[in-house]
C-alpha positions as CSV (number, residue, x, y, z in Angstrom):
1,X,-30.8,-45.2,-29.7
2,X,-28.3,-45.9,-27.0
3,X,-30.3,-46.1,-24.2
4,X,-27.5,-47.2,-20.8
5,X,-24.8,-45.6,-22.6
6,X,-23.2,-45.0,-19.1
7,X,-23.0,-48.3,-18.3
8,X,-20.4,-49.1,-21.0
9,X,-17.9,-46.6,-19.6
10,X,-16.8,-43.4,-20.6
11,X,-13.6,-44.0,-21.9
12,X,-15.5,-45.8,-25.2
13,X,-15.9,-43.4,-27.8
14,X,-19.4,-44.2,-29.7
15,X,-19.2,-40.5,-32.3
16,X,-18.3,-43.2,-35.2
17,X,-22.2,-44.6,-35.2
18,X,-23.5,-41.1,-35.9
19,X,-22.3,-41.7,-39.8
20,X,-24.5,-44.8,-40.6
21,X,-27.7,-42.2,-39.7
22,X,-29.1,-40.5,-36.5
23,X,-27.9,-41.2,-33.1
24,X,-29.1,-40.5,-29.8
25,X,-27.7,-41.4,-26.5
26,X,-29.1,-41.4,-23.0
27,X,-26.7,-41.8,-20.1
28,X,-29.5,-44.2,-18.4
29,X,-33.2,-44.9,-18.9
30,X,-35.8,-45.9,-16.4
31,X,-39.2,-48.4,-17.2
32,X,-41.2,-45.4,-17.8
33,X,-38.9,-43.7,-20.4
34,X,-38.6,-46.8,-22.7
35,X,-41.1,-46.4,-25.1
36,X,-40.7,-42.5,-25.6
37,X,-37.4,-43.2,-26.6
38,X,-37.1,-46.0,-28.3
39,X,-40.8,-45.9,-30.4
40,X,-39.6,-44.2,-33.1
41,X,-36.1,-46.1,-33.5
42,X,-35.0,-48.8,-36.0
43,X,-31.9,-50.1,-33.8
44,X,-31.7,-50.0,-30.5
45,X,-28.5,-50.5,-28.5
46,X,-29.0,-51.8,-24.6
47,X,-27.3,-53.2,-21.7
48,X,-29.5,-53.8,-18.9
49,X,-33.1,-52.0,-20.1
50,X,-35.7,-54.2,-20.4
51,X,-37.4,-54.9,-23.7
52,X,-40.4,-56.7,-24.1
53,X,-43.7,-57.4,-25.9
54,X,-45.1,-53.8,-25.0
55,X,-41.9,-51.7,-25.9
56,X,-41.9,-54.4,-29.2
57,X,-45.6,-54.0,-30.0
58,X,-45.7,-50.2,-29.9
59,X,-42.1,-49.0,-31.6
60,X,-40.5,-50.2,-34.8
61,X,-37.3,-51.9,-34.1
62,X,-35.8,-53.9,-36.3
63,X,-32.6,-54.9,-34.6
64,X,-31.5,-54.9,-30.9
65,X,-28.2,-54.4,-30.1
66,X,-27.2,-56.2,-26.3
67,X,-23.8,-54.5,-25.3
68,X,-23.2,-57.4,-22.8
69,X,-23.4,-61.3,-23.4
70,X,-26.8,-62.3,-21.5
71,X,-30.0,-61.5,-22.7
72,X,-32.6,-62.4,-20.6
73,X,-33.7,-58.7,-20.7
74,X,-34.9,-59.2,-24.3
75,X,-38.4,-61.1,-25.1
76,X,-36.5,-63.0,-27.2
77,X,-39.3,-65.3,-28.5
78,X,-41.2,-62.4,-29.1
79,X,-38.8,-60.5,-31.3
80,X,-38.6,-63.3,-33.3
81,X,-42.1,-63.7,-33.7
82,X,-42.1,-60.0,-34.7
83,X,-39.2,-60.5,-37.3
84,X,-36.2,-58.6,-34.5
85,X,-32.9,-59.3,-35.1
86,X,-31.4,-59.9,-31.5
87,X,-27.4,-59.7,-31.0
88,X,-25.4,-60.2,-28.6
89,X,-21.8,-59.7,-27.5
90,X,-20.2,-62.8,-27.0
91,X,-16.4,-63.8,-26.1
92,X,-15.7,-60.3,-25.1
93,X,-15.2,-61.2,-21.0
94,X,-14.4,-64.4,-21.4
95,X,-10.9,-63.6,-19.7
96,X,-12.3,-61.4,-17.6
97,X,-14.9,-63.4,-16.0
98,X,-12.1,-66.4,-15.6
99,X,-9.6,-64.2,-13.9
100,X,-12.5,-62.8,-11.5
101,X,-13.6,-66.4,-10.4
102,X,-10.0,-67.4,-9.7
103,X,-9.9,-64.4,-7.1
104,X,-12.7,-65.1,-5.5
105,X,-11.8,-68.9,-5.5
106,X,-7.9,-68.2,-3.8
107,X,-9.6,-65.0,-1.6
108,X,-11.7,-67.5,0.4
109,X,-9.3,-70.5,0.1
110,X,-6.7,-68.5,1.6
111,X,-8.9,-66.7,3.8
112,X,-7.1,-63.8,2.7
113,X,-9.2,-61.1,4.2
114,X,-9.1,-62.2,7.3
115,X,-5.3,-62.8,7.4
116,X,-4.5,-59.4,5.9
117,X,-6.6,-57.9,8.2
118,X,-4.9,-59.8,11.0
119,X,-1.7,-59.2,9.3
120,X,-2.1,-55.4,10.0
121,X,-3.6,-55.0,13.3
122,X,-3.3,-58.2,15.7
123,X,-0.1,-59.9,14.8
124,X,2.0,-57.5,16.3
125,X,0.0,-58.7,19.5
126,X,0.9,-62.4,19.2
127,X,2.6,-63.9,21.6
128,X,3.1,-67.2,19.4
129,X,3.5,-64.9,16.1
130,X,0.8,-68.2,14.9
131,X,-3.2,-68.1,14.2
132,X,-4.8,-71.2,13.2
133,X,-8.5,-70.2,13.5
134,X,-8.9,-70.0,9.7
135,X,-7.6,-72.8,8.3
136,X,-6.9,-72.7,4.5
137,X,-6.2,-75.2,2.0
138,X,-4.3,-76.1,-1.2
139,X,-6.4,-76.0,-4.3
140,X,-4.2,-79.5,-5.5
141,X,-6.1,-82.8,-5.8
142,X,-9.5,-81.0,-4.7
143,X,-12.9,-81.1,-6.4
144,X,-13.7,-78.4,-8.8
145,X,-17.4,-78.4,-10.5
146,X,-18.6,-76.5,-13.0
147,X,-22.4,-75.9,-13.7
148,X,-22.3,-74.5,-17.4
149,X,-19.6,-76.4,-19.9
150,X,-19.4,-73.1,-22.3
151,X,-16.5,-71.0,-23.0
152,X,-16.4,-69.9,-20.1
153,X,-16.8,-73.2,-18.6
154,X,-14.3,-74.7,-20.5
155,X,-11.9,-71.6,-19.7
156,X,-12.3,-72.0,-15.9
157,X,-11.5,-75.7,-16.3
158,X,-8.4,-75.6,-17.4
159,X,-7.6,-72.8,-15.2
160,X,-8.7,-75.1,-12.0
161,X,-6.8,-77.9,-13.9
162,X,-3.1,-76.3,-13.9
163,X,-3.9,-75.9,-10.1
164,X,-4.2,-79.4,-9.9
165,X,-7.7,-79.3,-9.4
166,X,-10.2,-82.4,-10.7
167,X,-12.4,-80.8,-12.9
168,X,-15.8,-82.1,-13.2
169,X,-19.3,-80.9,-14.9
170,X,-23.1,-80.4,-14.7
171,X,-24.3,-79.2,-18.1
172,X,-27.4,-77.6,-17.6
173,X,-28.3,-78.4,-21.4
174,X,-27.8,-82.0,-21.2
175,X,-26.3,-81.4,-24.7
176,X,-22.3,-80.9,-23.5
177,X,-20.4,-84.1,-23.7
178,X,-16.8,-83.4,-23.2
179,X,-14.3,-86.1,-23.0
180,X,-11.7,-83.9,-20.6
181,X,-13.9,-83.8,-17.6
182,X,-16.5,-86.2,-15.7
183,X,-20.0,-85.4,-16.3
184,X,-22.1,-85.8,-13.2
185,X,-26.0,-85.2,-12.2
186,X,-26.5,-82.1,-10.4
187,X,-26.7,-83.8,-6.7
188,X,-23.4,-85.8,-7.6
189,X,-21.7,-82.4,-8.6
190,X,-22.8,-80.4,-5.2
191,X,-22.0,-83.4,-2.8
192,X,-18.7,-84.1,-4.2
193,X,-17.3,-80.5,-5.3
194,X,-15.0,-78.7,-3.1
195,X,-15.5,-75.4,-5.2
196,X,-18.5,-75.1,-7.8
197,X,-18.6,-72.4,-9.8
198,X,-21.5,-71.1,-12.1
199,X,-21.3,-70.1,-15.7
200,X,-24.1,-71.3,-17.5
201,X,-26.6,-68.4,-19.3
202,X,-29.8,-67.3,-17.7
203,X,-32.9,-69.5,-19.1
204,X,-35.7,-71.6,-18.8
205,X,-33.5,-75.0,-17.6
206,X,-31.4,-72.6,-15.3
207,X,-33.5,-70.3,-14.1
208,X,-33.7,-71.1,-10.0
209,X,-31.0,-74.1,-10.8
210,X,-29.4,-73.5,-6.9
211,X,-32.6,-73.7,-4.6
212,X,-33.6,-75.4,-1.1
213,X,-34.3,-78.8,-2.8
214,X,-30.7,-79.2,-3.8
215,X,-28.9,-76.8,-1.5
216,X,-28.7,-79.5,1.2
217,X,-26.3,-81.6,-0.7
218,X,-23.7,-79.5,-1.1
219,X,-20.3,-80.8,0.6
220,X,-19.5,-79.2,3.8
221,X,-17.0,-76.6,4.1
222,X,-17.3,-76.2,0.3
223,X,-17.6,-73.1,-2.1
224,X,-20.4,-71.6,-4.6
225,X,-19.7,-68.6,-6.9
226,X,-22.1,-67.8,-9.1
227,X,-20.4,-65.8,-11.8
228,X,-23.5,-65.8,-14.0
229,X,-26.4,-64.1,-13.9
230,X,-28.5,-64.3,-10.5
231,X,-31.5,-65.8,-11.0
232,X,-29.8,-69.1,-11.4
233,X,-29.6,-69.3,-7.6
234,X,-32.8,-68.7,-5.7
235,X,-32.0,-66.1,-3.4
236,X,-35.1,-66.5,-1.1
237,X,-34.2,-69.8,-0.6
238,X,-30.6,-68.8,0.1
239,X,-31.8,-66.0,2.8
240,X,-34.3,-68.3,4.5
241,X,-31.7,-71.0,5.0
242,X,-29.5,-67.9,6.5
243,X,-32.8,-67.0,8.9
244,X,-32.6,-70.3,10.1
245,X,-29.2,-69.9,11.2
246,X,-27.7,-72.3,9.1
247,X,-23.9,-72.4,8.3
248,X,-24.0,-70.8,5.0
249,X,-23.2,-67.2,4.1
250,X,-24.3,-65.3,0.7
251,X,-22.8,-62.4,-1.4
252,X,-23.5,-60.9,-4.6
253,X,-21.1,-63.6,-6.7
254,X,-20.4,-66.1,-3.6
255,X,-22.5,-68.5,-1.7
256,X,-20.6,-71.2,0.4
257,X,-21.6,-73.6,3.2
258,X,-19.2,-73.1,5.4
259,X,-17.2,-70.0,5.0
């Protein structure tokens, strides 16, 4: 059973599966459709619908298939207890998810919305032909910290090092000792990173990493992205320190201190 078949795109063509036995896809599934579809099923394949200890304790799965690299949407303990095989997809956005941080990294850098948008409709107004009220910055010689040492980690790293950034790390495992880069506490990283980006999986150490007890240090005028999965970064915390007017703005992959 396929059950977010939509959400792997409709150019990928899944017929081939129906030879190893019966198939059945659904385009999406909601919390109350679960069980009816998946209860009589030995493999399920999913993306983003939850499976847990009551889906597990009243179907007979033997293997779940995640078409995406996190899992945090799968009792994993649980299937294990219950004898579940659990796979993953892993490597498959590695590229992909380097390429996107580097945008966001040079979009607010370079403050390039704002200067394409000035670009278009105000600079035919200047009378100096000059703006300086978003100044940007060379990515050279500054502070780049990674939380998350993986392949994706190490990817991004030496991405930010053919920049010329200083690549430094936080491993959230406490397991990652690489030689390359300077390994630093968590409160180290944030008060001396220019840019920190995230990409560390979703799990018990991680798991409201980025909160109001550790927000605070992070360098003025520097940049978060979390390109992992959101519950690393507490986003109550983040939206109370915004309530309170304080110089930091949030989006779905960005939060900075000074935008």
């Amino acid at each position: 059973v396929f059950l977010d078949k939509k959400t792997l795109g409709d150019e990928i063509d899944l017929d081939s599966f129906s030879k190893y036995g019966e198939v059945m896809f659904f385009e999406k599934t909601s919390t109350s459709e679960t069980l009816e579809r998946v209860k009589d099923a030995t493999i399920v394949v999913t993306n983003k619908v939850v499976i847990d200890k009551h889906i597990i304790d009243n179907s007979n799965i033997k293997l779940i298939c995640v078409a995406a690299t996190g899992m945090n949407n799968i009792d994993l303990e649980y299937a294990k207890a219950n004898s579940i095989v659990v796979k993953n997809v892993s490597g498959y956005s590695t590229a992909s998810v380097v390429q996107l941080t580097l945008s966001f990294v040079l979009r607010f850098v370079q403050k390039i919305n704002f200067y394409d948008n000035y670009g278009k409709y105000d600079w035919k107004y200047s009378s100096l032909f000059t703006n300086h009220s978003r100044p940007f910055y060379e990515l050279d010689k500054k502070k780049w910290g990674i939380i998350g040492l993986g392949d994706i980690g190490k990817s991004v790293a030496k991405v930010a090092t053919a920049f010329g950034c200083e690549v430094q790390y936080f491993s959230t495992s406490g397991k990652n000792n690489n030689s390359l880069y300077t390994q630093l506490p968590l409160k180290k990283l944030l008060e001396t990173s220019d840019i920190t980006s995230i990409h560390s999986p979703l799990n018990d150490q991680t798991l409201n990493l980025i909160n109001k007890t550790n927000i605070k240090y992070l360098k003025k005028g520097s940049i978060l992205l979390n390109l992992a999965r959101g519950g690393i970064v507490n986003e109550s915390d983040i939206s109370e320190a915004i309530d309170n007017n304080e110089d930091i703005y949030y989006g779905c992959l960005l939060y900075t201190s000074d935008a």
